[in-house]
TORTORKOL-102610 format. One record per residue (C-alpha): residue in one letter; y, z, x; residue number from 1. Coordinates in steps of 0.05 Angstrom, whole numbers, plus 32768, in hexadecimal, padded with zeros to 4 digits. Each point is the difference from the previous one (the first is absolute). Layout:
- A, Y, Z, X, NUM;
...
This chain:
- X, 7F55, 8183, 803A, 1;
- X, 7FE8, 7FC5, 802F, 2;
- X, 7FE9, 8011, 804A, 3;
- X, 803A, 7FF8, 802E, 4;
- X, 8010, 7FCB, 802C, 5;
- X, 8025, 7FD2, 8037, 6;
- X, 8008, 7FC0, 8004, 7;
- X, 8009, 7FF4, 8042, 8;
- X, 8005, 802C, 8044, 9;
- X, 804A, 800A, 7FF0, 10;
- X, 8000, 803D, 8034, 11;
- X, 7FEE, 7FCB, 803B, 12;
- X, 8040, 7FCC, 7FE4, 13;
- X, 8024, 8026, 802F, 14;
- X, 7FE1, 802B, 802C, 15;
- X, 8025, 8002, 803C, 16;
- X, 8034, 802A, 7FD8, 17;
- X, 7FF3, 803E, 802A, 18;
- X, 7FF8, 8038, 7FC0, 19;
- X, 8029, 8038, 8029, 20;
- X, 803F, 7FD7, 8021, 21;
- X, 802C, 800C, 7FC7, 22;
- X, 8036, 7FE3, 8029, 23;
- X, 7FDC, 7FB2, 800C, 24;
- X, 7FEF, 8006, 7FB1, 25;
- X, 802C, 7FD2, 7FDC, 26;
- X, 8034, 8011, 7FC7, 27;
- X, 7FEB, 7FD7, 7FB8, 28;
- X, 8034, 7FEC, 7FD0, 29;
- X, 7FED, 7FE8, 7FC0, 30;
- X, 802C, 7FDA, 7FCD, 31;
- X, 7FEF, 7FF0, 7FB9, 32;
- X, 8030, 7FD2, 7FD5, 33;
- X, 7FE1, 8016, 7FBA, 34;
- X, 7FE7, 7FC9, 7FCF, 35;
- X, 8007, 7FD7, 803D, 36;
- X, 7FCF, 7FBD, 800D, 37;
- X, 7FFC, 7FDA, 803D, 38;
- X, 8043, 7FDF, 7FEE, 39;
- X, 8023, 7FFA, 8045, 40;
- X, 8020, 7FC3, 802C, 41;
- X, 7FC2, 800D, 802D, 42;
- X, 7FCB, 7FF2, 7FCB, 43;
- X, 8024, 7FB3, 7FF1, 44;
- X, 801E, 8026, 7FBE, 45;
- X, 803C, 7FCB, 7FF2, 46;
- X, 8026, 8037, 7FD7, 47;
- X, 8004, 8035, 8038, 48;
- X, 8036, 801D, 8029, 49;
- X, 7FDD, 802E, 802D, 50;
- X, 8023, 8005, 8040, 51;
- X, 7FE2, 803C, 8019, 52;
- X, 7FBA, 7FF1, 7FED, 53;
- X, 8001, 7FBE, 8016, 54;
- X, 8014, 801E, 8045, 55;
- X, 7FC8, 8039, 7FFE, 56;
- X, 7FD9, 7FC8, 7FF5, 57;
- X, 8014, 7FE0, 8038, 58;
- X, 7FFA, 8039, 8028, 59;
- X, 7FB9, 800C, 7FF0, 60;
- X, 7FCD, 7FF3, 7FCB, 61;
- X, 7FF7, 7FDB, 7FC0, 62;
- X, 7FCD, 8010, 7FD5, 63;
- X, 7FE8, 7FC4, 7FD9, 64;
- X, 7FCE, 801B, 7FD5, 65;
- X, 8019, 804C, 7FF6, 66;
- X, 7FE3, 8021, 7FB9, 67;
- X, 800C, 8045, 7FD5, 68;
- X, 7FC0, 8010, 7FD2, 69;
- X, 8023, 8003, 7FC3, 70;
- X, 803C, 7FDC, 7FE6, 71;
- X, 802C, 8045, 7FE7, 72;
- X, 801C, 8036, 802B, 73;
- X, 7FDA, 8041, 7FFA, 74;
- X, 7FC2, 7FF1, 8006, 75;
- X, 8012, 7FD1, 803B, 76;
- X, 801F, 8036, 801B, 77;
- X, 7FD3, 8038, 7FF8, 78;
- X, 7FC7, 7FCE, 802C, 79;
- X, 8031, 7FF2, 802C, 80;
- X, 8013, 804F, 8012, 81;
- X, 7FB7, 8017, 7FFC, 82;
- X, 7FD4, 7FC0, 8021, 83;
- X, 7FCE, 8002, 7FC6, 84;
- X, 7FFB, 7FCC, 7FCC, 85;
- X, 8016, 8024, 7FC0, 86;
- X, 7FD1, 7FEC, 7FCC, 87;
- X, 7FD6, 8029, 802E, 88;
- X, 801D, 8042, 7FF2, 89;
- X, 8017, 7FF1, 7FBC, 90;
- X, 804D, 7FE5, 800E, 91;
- X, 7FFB, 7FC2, 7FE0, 92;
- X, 8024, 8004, 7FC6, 93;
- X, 804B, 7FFE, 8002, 94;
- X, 8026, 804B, 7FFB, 95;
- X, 7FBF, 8022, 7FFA, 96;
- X, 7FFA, 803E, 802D, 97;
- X, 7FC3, 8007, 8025, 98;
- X, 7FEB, 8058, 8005, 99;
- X, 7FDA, 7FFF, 8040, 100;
- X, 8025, 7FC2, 8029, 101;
- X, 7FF4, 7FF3, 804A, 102;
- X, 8037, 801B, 8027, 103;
- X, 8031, 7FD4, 8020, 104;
- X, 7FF5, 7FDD, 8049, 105;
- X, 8041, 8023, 8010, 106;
- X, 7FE6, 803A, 8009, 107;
- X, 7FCF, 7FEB, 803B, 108;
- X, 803D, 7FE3, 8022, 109;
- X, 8024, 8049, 7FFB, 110;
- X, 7FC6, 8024, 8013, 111;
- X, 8004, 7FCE, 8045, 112;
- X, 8040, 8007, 800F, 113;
- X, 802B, 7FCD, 7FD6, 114;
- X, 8046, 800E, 7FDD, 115;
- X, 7FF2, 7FE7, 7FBB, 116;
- X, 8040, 7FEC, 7FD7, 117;
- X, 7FF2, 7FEA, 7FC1, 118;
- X, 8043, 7FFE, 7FC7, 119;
- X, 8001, 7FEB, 7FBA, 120;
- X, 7FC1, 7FD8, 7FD4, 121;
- X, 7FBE, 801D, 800C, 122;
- X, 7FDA, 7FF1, 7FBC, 123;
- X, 7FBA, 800E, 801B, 124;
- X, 7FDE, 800A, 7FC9, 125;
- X, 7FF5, 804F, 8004, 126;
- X, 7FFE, 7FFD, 804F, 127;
- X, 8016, 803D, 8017, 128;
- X, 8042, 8002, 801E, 129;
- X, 8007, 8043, 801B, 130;
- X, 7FEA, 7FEB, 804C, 131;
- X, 801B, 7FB9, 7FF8, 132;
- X, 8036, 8005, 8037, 133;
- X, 802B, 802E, 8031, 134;
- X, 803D, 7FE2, 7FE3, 135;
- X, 800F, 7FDE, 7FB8, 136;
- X, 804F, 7FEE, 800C, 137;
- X, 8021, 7FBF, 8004, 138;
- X, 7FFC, 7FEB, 804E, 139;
- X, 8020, 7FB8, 7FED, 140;
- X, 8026, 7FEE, 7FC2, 141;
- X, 7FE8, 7FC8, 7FCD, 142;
- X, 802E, 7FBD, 8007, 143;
- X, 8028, 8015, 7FBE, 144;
- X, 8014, 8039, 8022, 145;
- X, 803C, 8014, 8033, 146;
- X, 7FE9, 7FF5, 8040, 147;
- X, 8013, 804D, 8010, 148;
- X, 7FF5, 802A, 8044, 149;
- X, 7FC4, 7FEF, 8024, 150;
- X, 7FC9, 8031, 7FFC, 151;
- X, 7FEA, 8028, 8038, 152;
- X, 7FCC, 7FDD, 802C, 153;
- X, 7FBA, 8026, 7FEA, 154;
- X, 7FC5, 801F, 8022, 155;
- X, 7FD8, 7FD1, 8024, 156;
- X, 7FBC, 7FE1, 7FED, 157;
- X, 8020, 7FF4, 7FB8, 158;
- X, 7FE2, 7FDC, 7FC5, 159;
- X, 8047, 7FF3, 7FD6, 160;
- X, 7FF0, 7FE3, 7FB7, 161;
- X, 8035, 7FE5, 7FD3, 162;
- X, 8001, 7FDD, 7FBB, 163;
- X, 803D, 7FD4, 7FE7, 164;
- X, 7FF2, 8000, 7FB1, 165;
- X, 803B, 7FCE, 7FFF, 166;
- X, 7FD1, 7FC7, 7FF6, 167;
- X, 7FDA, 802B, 7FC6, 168;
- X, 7FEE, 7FDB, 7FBF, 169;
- X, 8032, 8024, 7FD9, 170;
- X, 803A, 7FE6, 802F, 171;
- X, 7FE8, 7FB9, 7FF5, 172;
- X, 8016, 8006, 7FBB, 173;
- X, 803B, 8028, 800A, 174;
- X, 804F, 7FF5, 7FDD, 175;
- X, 8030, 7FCF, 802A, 176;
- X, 801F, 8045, 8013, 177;
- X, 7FC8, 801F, 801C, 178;
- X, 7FE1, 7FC4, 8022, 179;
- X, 8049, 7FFB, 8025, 180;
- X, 7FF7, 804B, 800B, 181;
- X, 7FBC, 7FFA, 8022, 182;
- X, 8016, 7FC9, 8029, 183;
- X, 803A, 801D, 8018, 184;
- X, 7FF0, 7FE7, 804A, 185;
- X, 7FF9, 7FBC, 7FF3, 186;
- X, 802D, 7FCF, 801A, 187;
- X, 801A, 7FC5, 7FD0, 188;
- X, 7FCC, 7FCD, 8026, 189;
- X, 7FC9, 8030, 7FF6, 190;
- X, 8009, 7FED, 7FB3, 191;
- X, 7FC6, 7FDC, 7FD6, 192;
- X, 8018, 7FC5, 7FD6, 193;
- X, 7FD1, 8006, 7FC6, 194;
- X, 8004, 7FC2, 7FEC, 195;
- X, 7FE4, 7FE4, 8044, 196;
- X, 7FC7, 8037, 8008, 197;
- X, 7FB3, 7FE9, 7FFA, 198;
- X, 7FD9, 801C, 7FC6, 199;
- X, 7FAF, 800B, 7FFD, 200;
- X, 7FE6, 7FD2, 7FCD, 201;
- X, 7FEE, 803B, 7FD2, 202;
- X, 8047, 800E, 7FEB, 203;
- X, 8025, 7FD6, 7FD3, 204;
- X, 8041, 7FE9, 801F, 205;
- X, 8035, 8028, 7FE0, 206;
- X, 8041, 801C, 8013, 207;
- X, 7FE2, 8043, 7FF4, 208;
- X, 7FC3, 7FF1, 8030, 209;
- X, 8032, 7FE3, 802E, 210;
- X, 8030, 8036, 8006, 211;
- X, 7FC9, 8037, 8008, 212;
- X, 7FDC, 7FCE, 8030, 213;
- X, 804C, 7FFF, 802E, 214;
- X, 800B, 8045, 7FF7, 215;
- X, 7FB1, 8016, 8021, 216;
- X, 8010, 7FD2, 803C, 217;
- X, 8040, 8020, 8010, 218;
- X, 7FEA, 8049, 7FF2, 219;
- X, 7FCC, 7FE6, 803D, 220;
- X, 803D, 7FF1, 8029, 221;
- X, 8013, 8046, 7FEA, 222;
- X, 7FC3, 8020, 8020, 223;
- X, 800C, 7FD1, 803A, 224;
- X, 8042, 8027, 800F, 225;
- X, 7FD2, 803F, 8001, 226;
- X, 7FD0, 7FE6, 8030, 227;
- X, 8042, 7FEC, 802C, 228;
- X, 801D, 8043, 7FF9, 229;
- X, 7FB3, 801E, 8019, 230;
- X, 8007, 7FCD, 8039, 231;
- X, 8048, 8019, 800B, 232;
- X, 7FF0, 8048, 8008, 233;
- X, 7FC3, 7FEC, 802F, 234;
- X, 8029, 7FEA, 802E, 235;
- X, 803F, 802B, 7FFA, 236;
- X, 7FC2, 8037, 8014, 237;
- X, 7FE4, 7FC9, 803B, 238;
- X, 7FBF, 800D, 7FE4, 239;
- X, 7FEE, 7FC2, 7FE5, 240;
- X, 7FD0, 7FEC, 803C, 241;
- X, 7FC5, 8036, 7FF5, 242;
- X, 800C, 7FF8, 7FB1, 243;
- X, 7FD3, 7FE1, 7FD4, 244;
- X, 8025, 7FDC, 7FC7, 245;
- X, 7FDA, 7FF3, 7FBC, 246;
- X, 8023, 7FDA, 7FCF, 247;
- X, 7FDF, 7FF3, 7FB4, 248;
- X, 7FFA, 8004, 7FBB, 249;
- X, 7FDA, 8026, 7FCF, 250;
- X, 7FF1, 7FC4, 7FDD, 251;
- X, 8014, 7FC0, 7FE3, 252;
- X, 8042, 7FF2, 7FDA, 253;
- X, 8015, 8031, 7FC4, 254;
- X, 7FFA, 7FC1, 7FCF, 255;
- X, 7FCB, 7FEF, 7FD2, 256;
- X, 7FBD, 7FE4, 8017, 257;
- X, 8019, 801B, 803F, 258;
- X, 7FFD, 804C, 8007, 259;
- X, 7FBD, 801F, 7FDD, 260;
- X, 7FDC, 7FBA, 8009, 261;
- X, 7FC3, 800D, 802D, 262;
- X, 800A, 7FB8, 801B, 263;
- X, 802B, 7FEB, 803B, 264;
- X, 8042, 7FFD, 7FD9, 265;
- X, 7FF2, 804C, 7FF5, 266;
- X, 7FE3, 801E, 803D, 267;
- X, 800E, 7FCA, 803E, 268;
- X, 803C, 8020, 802A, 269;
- X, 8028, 7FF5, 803A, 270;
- X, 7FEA, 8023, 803B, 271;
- X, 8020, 7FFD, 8041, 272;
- X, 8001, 8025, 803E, 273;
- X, 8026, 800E, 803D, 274;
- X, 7FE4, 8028, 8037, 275;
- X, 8024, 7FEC, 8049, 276;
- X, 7FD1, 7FF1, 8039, 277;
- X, 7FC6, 8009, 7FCD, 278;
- X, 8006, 7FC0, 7FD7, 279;
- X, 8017, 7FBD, 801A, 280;
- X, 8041, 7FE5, 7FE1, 281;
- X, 7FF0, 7FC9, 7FC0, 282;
- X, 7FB6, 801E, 7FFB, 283;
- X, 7FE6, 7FD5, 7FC0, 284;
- X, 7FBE, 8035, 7FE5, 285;
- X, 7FD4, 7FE0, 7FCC, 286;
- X, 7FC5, 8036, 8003, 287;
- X, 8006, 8032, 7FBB, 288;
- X, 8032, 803B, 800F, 289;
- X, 8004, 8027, 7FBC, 290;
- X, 8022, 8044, 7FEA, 291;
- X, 7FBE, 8029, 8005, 292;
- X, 8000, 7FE8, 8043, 293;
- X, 804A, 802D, 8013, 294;
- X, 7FD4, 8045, 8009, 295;
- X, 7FCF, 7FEE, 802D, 296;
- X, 8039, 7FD3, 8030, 297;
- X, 802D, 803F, 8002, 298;
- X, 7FCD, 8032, 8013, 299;
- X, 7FE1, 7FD3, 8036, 300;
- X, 803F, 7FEA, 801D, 301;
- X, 800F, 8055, 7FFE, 302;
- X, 7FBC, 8006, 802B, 303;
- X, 7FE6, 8027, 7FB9, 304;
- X, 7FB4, 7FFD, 7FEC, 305;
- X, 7FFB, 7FCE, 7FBC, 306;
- X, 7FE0, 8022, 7FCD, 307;
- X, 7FBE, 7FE3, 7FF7, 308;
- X, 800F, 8004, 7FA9, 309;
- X, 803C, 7FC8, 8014, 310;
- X, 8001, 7FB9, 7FE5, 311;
- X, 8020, 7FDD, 8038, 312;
- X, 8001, 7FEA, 803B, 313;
- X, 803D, 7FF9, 803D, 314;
- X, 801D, 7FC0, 8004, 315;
- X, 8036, 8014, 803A, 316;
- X, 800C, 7FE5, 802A, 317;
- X, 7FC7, 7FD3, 7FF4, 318;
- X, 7FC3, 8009, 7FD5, 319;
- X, 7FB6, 8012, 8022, 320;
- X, 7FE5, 7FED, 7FC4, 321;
- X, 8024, 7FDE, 7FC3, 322;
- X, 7FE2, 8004, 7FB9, 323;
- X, 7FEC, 7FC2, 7FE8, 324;
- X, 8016, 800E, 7FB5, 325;
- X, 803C, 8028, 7FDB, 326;
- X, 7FF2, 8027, 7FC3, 327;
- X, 802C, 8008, 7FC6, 328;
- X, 8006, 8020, 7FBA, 329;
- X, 801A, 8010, 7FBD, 330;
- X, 7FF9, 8031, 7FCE, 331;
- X, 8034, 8020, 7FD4, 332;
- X, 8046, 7FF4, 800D, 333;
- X, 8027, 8036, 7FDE, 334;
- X, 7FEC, 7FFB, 7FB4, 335;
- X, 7FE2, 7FBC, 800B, 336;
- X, 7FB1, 7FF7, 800B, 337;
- X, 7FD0, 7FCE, 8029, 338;
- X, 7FD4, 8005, 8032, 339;
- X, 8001, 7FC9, 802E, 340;
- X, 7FD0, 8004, 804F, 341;
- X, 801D, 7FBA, 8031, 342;
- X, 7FE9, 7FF3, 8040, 343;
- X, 8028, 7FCF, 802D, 344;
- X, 7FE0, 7FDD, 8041, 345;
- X, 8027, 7FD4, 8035, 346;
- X, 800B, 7FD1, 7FCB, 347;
- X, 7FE2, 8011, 7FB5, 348;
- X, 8012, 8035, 7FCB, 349;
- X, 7FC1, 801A, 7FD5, 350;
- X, 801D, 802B, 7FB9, 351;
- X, 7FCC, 801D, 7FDC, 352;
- X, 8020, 8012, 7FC1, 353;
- X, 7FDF, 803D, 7FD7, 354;
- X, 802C, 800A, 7FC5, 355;
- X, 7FE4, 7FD1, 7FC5, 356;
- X, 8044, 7FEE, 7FD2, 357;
- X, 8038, 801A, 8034, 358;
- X, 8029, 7FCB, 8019, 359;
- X, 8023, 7FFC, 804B, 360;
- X, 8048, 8017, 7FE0, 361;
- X, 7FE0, 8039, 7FE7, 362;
- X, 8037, 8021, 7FDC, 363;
- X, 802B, 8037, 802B, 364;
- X, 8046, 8013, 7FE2, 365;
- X, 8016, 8009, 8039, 366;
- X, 7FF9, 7FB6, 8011, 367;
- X, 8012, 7FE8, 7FBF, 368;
- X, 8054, 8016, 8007, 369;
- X, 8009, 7FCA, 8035, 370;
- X, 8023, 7FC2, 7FE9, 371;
- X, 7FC2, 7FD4, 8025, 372;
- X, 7FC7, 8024, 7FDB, 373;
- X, 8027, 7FF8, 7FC3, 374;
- X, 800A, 7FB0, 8007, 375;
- X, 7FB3, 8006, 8005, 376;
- X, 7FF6, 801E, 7FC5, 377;
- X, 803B, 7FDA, 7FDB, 378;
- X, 7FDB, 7FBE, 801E, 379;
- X, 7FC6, 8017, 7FEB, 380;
- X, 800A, 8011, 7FBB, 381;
- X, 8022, 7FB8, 7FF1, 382;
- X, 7FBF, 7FDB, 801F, 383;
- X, 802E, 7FE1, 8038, 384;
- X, 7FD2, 801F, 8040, 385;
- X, 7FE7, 7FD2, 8022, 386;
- X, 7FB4, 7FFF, 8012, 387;
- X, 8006, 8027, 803D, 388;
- X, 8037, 8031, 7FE8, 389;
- X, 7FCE, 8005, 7FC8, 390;
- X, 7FC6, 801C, 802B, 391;
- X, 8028, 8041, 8005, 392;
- X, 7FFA, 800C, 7FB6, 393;
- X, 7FBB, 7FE7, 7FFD, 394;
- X, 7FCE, 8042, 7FDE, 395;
- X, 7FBD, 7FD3, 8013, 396;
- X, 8009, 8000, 804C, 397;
- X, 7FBF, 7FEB, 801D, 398;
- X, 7FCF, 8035, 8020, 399;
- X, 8009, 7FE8, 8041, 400;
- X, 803D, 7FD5, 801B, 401;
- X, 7FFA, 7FDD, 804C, 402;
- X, 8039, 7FE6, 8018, 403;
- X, 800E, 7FD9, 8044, 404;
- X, 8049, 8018, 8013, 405;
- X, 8005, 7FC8, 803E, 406;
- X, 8002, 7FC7, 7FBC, 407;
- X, 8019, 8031, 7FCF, 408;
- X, 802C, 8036, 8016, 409;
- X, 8016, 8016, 7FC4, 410;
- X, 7FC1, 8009, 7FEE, 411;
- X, 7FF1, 7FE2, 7FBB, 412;
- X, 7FD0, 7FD1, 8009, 413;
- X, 7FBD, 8026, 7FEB, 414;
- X, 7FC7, 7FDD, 8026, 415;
- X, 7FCD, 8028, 7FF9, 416;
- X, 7FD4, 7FDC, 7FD0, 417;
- X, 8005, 7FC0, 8033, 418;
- X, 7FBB, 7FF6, 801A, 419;
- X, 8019, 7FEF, 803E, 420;
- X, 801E, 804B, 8011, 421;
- X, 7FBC, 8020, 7FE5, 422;
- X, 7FFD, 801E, 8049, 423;
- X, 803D, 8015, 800E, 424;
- X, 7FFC, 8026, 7FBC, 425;
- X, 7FBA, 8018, 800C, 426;
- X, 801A, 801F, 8047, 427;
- X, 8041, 801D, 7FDF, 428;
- X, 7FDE, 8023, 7FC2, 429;
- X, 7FCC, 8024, 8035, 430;
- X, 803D, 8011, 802F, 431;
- X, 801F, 8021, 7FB9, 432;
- X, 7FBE, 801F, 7FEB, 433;
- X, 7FFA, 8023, 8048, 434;
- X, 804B, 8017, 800A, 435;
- X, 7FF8, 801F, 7FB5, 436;
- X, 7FC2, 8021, 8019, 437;
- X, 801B, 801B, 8035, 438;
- X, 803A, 801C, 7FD6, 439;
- X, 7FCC, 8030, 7FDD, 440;
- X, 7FFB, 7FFD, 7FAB, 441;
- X, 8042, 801F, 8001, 442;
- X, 801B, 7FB4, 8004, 443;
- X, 7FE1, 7FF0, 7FBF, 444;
- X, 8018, 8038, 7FD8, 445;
- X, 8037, 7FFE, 7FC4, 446;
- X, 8039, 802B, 800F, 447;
- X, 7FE1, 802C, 7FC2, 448;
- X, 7FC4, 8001, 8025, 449;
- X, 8024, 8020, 803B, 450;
- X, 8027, 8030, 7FD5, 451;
- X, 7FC0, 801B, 7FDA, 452;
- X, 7FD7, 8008, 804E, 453;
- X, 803F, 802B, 801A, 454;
- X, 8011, 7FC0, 8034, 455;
- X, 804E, 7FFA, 7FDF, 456;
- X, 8024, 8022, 7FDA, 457;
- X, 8011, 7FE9, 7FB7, 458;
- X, 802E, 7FCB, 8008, 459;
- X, 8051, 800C, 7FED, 460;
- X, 800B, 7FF3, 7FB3, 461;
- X, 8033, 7FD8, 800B, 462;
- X, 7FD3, 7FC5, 8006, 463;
- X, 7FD7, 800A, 7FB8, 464;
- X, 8050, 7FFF, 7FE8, 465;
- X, 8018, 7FC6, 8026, 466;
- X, 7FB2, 7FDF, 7FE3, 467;
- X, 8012, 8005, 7FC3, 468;
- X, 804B, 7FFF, 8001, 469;
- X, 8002, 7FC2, 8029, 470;
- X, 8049, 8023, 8022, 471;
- X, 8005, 801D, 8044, 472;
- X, 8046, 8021, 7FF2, 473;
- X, 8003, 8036, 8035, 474;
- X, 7FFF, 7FC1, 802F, 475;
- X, 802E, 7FCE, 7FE1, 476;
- X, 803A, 8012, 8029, 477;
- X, 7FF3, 7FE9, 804B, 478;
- X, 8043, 8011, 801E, 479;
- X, 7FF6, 8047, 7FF2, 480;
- X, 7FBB, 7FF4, 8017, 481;
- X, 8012, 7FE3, 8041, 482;
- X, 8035, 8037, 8013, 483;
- X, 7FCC, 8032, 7FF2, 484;
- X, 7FD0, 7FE6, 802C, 485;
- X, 8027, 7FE1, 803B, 486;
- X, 801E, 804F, 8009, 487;
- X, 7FC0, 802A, 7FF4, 488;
């Protein structure tokens, strides 16, 4: 395993923090719309109804250039919960449970004197649980829910975590009846007209796409109503002045070339932050604030020793020392193999790309049920893609891709065999080579690999099926699904 590090002094981000005044220490709340990109009024997204973002927004600070390192849940989470990069300790690989995990950063903020409520998803990739939090029930319901009694004010310092999964991937493509059913809170204006909604140019324009396209922008609006309702019981409390608010996403939108890319349709999220008296009103952040980054914040801002083993750095209320670069990656997600290392700057996206044959759709049943993937494929197989819905499907992706996301934001304009960006690429591929190396060779190794050295165990068989089956039938019924996990 690679020698442990810090990038940064995050312990000095906010040192006057006194470690023992439990009472000065503020409260963090942290809210996660899952599947969930940076698709909000307050990022210029024409689509969005986002009230209450747009106001927490308002009220504090946007992050412009906010990134997960990996474009699917677990693993995204499982950095996020322990402050080390995964493909360090062996998490890499979607669903694969790690035997000897780090332990969460919880934990430390229990052991100093924080109430830790933490309900439904964890998904940490074999991250023990067991000392997660004090309390695990609901403290505010999900939008889609009765409103219901108020909970009792807690214990003060808290860190409060909760996940809507209303925005989830398999709610995107959900019947008429349960879309209306997940949306429950919406208003008749807060309704998408699909015919009037903007597509990427990498989907065909179909009432399929279009309808799944409407339906992800107002399950946002859904998780919108959650963030209110968090607001809500803020103030119903009067604590919202010495409470942190965090509000984000796992990663980018549950649609294809979205969620599992490694690029910034896959891993860019919103990010923004209200902390009273702390951060000016309309802040506007453009330095690199990332998932691995949540750790190290919470445990300064608790007045907690960051581990020295930890990735990030503290970027609240400001940043001592912002990272120039943001790391991504990609290896198997569920059944469906690549192995893809990016590194994004201010302004350019590097994608090495280490799996010779294996195309950017990959081929993940669980994607393949929604109506957009399968316009994709139907578009596909009659030769009616267009050349840059074509470069999903494309098996001979170059080596290396560059691509300058202030000219090309959807990033498929390759330009790394232009001359002209030899540097840029030069500097990118040694910021890759040094990140990787400080991962440790556990970053390089195929999930086999880690099964036969005792890192993971074997991976669920369910995935060999679905491989070989093509069908992902215990998921194929997303209303069920989405009762399941908005009540757990």
């Amino acid at each position: 395993m690679r020698p442990f590090f810090m990038l940064g002094l995050a312990t000095l981000c906010f040192a006057f923090l006194p470690v023992h005044a439990a009472d000065s220490r503020p409260n963090i709340v942290l809210v996660i719309g899952e599947d969930m990109g940076p698709d909000t009024g307050a990022y210029g997204c024409k689509d969005a109804i986002t009230p209450n973002m747009d106001r927490l927004a308002k009220e504090g600070a946007l992050f412009t250039r906010a990134f997960t390192h990996t474009g699917v849940c677990a693993p995204s989470r499982s950095g996020m919960v322990t402050g080390i990069y995964p493909l360090t300790w062996g998490a890499q690989n979607m669903r694969s449970k790690v035997i000897n995990p780090p332990h969460p950063f919880t934990e430390k903020l229990r052991e100093a004197g924080y109430f830790v409520m933490w309900p439904g998803k964890t998904d940490f990739q074999g991250v023990s649980e067991k000392n997660l939090a004090d309390e695990k029930k609901l403290w505010v319901n999900y939008s889609k829910q009765p409103l219901g009694k108020l909970t009792d004010k807690p214990k003060e310092p808290f860190f409060a975590y909760i996940n809507d999964t209303v925005s989830h991937e398999s709610q995107i493509r959900a019947s008429d009846k349960g879309h209306a059913e997940n949306t429950t809170a919406l208003k008749p204006t807060d309704r998408r007209d699909p015919a009037k909604i903007e597509l990427p140019p990498f989907y065909p324009d179909t009432p399929e796409v279009r309808r799944e396209v409407a339906h992800y922008h107002e399950l946002v609006t859904a998780v919108d109503y959650t963030l209110g309702r968090v607001l809500d019981w803020l103030k119903a409390h009067d604590i919202e002045k010495n409470t942190i608010v965090i509000l984000t996403g796992d990663h980018g939108r549950g649609m294809p070339r979205y969620k599992r890319s490694p690029k910034d349709t896959g891993t860019r999220v919103p990010l923004i932050v209200r902390w009273p008296a702390q951060i000016a009103p309309g802040t506007v952040r453009e330095d690199f604030a990332s998932w691995i980054d949540f750790a190290p914040t919470a445990l300064t801002l608790a007045g907690v020793p960051v581990p020295k083993e930890y990735d990030g750095h503290c970027f609240l209320p400001t940043a001592l020392n912002p990272p120039k670069y943001a790391y991504s990656f990609r290896d198997f997600m569920d059944e469906s193999f690549d192995k893809v290392r990016s590194v994004r700057d201010a302004r350019y996206r590097y994608v090495r790309n280490q799996a010779p044959g294996v195309d950017e759709a990959g081929k993940v049943a669980y994607q393949e049920v929604g109506q957009t993937m399968q316009a994709l494929r139907k578009a596909q197989a009659a030769g009616t893609l267009t050349p840059t819905q074509a470069l999903y499907f494309n098996p001979n992706r170059a080596a290396e891709e560059l691509y300058d996301t202030l000219t090309d934001p959807w990033e498929v304009k390759n330009i790394a065999a232009d001359p002209a960006n030899a540097d840029k690429l030069k500097e990118l591929r040694g910021a890759c080579d040094a990140w990787l190396t400080r991962c440790g060779p556990i970053a390089d190794m195929h999930a086999d690999e880690l099964v036969k050295k005792g890192i993971i165990q074997p991976r669920d068989p369910k995935y060999e099926e679905r491989a070989k089956s093509g069908q992902a039938n215990e998921e194929e019924a997303p209303k069920k699904n989405a009762k399941k996990k908005q009540t757990k």
